[in-house]
Structure formats: C-alpha cells, structure tokens
N, C-alpha and C positions, 0 to 999 in steps of 0.2 A: 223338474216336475212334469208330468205328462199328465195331462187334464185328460175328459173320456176317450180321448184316442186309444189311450192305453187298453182300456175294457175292448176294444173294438177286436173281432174275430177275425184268424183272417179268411173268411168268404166276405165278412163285412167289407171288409176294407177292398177285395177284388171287386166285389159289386159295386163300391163306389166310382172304383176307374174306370168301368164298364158305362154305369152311368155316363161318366167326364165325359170318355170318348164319342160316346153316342149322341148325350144331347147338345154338347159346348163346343166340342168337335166334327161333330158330323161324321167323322168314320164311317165306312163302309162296314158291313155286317162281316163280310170275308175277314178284314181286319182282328175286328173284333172277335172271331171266332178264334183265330190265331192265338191272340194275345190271349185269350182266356183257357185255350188248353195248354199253352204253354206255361201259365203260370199254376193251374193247377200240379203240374209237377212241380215245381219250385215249393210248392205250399203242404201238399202233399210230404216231400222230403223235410220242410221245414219241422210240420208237426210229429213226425216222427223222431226226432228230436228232441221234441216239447221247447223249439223257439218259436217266440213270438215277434212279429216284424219289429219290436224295440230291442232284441237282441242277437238282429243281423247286422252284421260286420263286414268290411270290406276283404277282411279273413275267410269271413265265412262262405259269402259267395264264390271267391275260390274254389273252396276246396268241393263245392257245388258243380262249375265248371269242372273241376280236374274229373271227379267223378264220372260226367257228362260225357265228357274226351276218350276216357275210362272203355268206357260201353260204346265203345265205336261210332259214337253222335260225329258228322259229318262236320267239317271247318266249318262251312255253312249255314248246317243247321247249328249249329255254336254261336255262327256272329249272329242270327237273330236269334237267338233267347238272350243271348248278350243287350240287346235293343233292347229288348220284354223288359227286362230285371231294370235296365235307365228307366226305361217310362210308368214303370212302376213306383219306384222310392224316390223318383223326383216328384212324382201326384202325391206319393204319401208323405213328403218334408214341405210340398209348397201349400199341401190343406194341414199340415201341423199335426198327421198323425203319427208324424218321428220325429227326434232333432235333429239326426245327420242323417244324410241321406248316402249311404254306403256303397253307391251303383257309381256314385260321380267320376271313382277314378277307374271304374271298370275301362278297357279298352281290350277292342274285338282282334284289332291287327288287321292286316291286309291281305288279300287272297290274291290269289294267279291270278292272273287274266284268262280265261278261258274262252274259247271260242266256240260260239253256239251254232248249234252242227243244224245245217240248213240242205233241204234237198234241191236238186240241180234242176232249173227252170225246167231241164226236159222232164223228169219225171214228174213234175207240180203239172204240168202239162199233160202227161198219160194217164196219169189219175182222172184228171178233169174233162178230157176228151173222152175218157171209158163213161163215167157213170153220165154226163150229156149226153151221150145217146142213146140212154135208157127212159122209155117214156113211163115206166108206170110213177104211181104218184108220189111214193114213197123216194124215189131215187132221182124225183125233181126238187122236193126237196132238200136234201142231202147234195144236190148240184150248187142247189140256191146256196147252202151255208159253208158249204167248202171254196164255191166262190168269192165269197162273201169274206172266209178268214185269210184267205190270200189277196186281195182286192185291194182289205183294207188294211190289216194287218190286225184286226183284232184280237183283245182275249176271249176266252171261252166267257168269261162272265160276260163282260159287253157284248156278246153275242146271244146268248141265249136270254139276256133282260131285254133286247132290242123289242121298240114298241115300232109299227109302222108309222105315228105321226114322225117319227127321228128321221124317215128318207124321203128325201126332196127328190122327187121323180124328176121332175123339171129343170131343173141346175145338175142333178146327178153328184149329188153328196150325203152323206149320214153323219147327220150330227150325234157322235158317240159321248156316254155318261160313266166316265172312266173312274181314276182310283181318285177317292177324294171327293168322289161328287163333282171332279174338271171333267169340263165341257171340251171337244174337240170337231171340225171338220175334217170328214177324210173324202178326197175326191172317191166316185163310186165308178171305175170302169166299167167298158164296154159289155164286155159278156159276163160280167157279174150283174148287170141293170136286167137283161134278157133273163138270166136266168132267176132273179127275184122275181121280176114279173109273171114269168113261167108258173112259180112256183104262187103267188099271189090270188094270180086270175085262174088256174085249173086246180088248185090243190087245197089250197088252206081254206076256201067256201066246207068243202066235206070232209078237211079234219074237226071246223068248228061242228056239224052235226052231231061228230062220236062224245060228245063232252060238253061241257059246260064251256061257255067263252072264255077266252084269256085275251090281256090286252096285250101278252105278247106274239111277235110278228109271227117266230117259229114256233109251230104246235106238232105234239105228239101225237100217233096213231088215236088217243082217246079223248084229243082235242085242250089236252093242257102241255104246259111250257113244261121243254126239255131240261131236263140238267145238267150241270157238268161233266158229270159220269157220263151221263147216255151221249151228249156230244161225243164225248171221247171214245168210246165204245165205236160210232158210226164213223171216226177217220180212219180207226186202227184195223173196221173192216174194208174200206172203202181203198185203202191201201194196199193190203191182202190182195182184195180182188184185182186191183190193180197189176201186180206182182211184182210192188216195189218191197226192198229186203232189206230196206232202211228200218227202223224203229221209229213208228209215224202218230207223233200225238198233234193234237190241237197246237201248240205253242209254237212248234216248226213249223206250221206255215207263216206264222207269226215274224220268226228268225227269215223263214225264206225271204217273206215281202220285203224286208229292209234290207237285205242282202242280195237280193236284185234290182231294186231300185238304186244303189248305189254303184253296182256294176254297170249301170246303164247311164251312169253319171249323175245320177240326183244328188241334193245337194245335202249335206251331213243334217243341216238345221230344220230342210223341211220335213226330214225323214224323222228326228225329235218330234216335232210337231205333229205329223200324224199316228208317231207311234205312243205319241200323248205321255211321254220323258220328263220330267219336272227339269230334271240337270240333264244338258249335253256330256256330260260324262259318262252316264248309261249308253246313249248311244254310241260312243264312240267306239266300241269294243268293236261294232262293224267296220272299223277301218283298217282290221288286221284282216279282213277280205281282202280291200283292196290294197295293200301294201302284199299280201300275198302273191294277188295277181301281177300287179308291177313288178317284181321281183321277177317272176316266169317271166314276161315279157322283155325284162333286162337279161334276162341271163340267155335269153335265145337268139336276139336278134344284135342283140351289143357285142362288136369285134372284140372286146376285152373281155367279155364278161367268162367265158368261157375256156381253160387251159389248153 
C-alpha cells in the first residue's frame, strides 16, 4: 500500500529533495541547480510515458541511460545523472514516497584517467606580466583576479562570491567558502597580495560609485559582482591578448596551480588541502605530471634507458 506518497506529483516530489538538500543539507545552490535540471529531464521523459515514480524500475532507468548514451551524452555527463537518479530514489524510499528504491543497483563504471591540460608556467607568466603592466582600472582588476585564480587555485565561484573580510592582509592567506560550505586556508603570494591591493586601494573605491554596493570583493564596471560567465569571458580575452593558443578558461589556471606546485615539489596532501579535495583521490590524477616528468628525466640521462 502506498499511503499519500502515491498522490504526490512528480515536481512534488522534486521540490521535496530540493527542499532536503537545501535546508538539512546545506548544498550549495550550484549543486542544487545541477541536480534540478537534470532531473527535470528524467521527469520530463518519465511523464511522457505516463510513469509515475511508483512505476520506476531498475529496467526502466536503463533503458533511460541507454537512451541518454543514444544521443551522444558524454561517459561523464552519464556518470552524473547516474549520481542524480541515486540521490533522488534513495530521498524518495527513505521519506516512504516509494517501496524500493530502483537507483540502488544503478552503477556508473569507471572512467579513463585523463589528464587535465594545464598551461606551462611560462605562458601563466606572459599573461600575467602583459595585463600588469596595464595601469587603467579595468585591467588592474582583471590582474587582481587572474592572480588570484592562479595564486590560489580557485574556482570561478569561490572567486567571484569572495567577500574582502576572507583576506588576512596581515598573515597573507584567504580563507575560501568552497563546495559544501568547507572552509579552507590558501596561502596568498607575493604578487597576488600587490596586485589585490592594487586593485583595492585605486579601483574598487570607483566601481562602488557606478552602482549600488556589494559585499563582494570583485565589482563590475556598474559596481555589482561578477558572474561566472563574465569571469570567464575576461580569461579567454586576457589570453587572446596575450597570444596564447591554448584554449584558456578559468578552470586551467585552476589545473595549472596544482600542476606547478607539484613540479616544484609540493607535497600531494597539501596540494588536497588548498585545492579544498574532500578524497586525495581527486588530486592524485596530478601525479601523472609528475610520473610524466620522471620518465623524461629517466629516459635522458639513464645509460640504460635509451637503445
């Protein structure tokens, strides 16, 4: 017997786990947006159909995925909605709006290893030397936060929610507000500190004029906080002008800082730690840099290595 669960629609039932994750969970909004456009397709396919979440099946998901696979959805993008449809019908069997929960024996499988293509300190370097020597206000900005995501290794969200109480001028670190609401220290180098301050003391006073205040640290020409988009928008020009012919988003400088910090011997765990990794398993993918590098070095200098 299925008590009112069974009346329950499914946006009911979506809005419920919306709720879960939000208030009992605490999830991030990012998350939560995720999780709700991808299950709107799932529901979406559902009703077309005319099932209702009491007459999904561990069949049925299937042939959902095979579909998915179908239309050229990426391994990827596959293992998370794979995620989606667990965290979905495990909320809906443990509040009793189903009896079995159909997602349990889903499994996503294992992806390549792939290595996340990072640009070569020299070019992080010509970027950074080019738009530094641009004094107008605009491009001391854009100094500040392209130092700032190579610095520290941040993502574009932790960067563009960054409030200035988060930086300790004084000790030289930011305490960043990651995924999950984890809190993290990342040391703040040299010419990243210069160039926030730069950007602090001659700049952000006469973006707050164009606009309305925000608490956050980076402002827009109209004096409100950036987006992800328009971050993204100011690397891929800032690269350009640069005239690097790499493909330059936010995320790579991201990949860079931990893939230089480890060339230079840092240690796997603190590199975890500031790139704010829950599992050292994540980070470890950067060890196929340096097993890379070792490898060239054995093969060049080692009497054997070479025929």
């Amino acid at each position: 017997m299925m008590p009112e669960q069974a009346r329950k629609s499914w946006n009911e039932l979506l809005d419920a786990l919306l709720l879960y994750l939000a208030a009992e969970r605490g999830l991030s909004s990012n998350y939560q947006i995720s999780i709700e456009q991808s299950l709107h397709r799932f529901i979406a396919w559902s009703e077309a159909r005319d099932e209702q979440a009491a007459d999904i099946h561990l069949e049925t998901l299937g042939l959902y995925l095979r579909e998915l696979r179908q239309s050229g959805l990426a391994a990827s993008s596959t293992r998370l909605v794979i995620a989606h449809l667990r965290v979905f019908f495990r909320f809906l069997r443990k509040r009793q709006f189903i009896v079995d929960n159909p997602a349990a024996l889903l499994r996503a499988g294992r992806l390549p290893a792939t290595l996340p293509h990072c640009l070569p300190a020299a070019e992080v370097g010509q970027m950074l030397e080019l738009i530094g020597s641009d004094e107008r206000p605009l491009s001391l900005r854009d100094c500040a936060m392209l130092e700032l995501l190579y610095s520290c290794g941040l993502r574009a969200s932790e960067l563009v929610s960054l409030q200035a109480k988060q930086i300790d001028w004084d000790e030289g670190f930011v305490r960043v507000e990651g995924k999950g609401g984890k809190t993290r220290f990342v040391p703040l180098g040299g010419r990243a500190r210069v160039a926030l301050q730069r950007y602090w003391h001659q700049v952000r006073p006469s973006l707050l004029g164009m606009g309305r205040e925000e608490g956050v640290f980076f402002l827009s020409q109209r004096g409100r906080g950036l987006t992800r988009q328009r971050l993204l928008q100011i690397v891929k020009k800032r690269a350009l002008e640069a005239g690097l012919t790499s493909h330059v988003f936010t995320h790579i400088l991201r990949h860079s800082f931990a893939t230089h910090l480890l060339e230079n011997g840092a240690d796997l765990r603190v590199i975890q730690d500031m790139l704010g990794h829950a599992d050292l398993g994540t980070t470890q993918i950067y060890t196929h840099v340096e097993q890379k590098r070792l490898q060239s070095l054995h093969q060049q200098f080692h009497p054997r290595a070479r025929k």
